[in-house]
N, C-alpha and C positions, 0 to 999 in steps of 0.2 A: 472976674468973679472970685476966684480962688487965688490968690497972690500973694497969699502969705500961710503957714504954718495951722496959725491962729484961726483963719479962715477954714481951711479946711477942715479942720476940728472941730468947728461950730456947725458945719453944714453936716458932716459927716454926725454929728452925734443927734441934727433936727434929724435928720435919714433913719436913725437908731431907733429914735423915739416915734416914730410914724412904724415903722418896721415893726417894734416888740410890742407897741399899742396895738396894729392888728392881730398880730399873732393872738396876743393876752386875749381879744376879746374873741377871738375865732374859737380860742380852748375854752372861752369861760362857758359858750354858747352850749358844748359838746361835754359839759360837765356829767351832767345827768343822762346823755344816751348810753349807748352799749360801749362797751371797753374798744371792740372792734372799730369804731363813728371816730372815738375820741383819737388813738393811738394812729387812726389813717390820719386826723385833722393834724394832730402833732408833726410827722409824716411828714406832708404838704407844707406846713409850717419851716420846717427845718431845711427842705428841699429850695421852697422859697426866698431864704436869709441867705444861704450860700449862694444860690443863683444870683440874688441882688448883688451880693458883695464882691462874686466875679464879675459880674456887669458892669459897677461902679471901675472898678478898678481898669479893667481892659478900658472901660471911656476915658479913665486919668493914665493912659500910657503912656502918652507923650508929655505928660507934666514929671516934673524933678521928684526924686522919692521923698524928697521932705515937704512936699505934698501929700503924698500918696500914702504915706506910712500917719499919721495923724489923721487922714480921712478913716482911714478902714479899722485905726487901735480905737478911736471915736466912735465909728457904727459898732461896732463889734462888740464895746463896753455897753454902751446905751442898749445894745439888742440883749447881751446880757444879763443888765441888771432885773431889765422885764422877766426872766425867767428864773431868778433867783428865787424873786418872792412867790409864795405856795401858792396852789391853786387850791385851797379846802373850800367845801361847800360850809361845815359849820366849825369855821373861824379857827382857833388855838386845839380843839379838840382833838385827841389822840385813840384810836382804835384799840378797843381793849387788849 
């Protein structure tokens, strides 16, 4: 499944984009609740990325690190970039 470099790259950054998709859509849900709602989903959120990303990793333990190190820089960018971009309810707008 994973036998090359290149592979595990790919799979690792499909894992990123399923990962920071849920996350994205779990905060989008919790925009508009209480700061309290939002900040535990965030929480759970972050609790869950690291948890997956030691999970991943402990299951490639017995694979070569040049595997293992382009699975997790893969998840880890792709989980990333989901979180870079802003969560605003109304769009470019800046609070006075």
């Amino acid at each position: 499944m994973m036998d090359s470099a290149w592979s595990a790259a790919g799979l690792g950054a499909a894992f990123g984009v399923l990962n920071g998709w849920a996350s994205r859509t779990a905060l989008r849900r919790t925009l508009d609740r209480p700061d309290a709602v939002f900040h535990s989903v965030f929480a759970a959120g972050l609790l869950w990325r690291l948890t997956f990303l030691a999970a991943s990793v402990w299951f490639l333990r017995y694979k070569k690190y040049i595997i293992i190190l382009p699975f997790a820089a893969a998840l880890i960018f792709t989980q990333f970039v989901f979180e870079v971009i802003p969560l605003r309810k109304d769009g470019t707008k800046r609070d006075p």
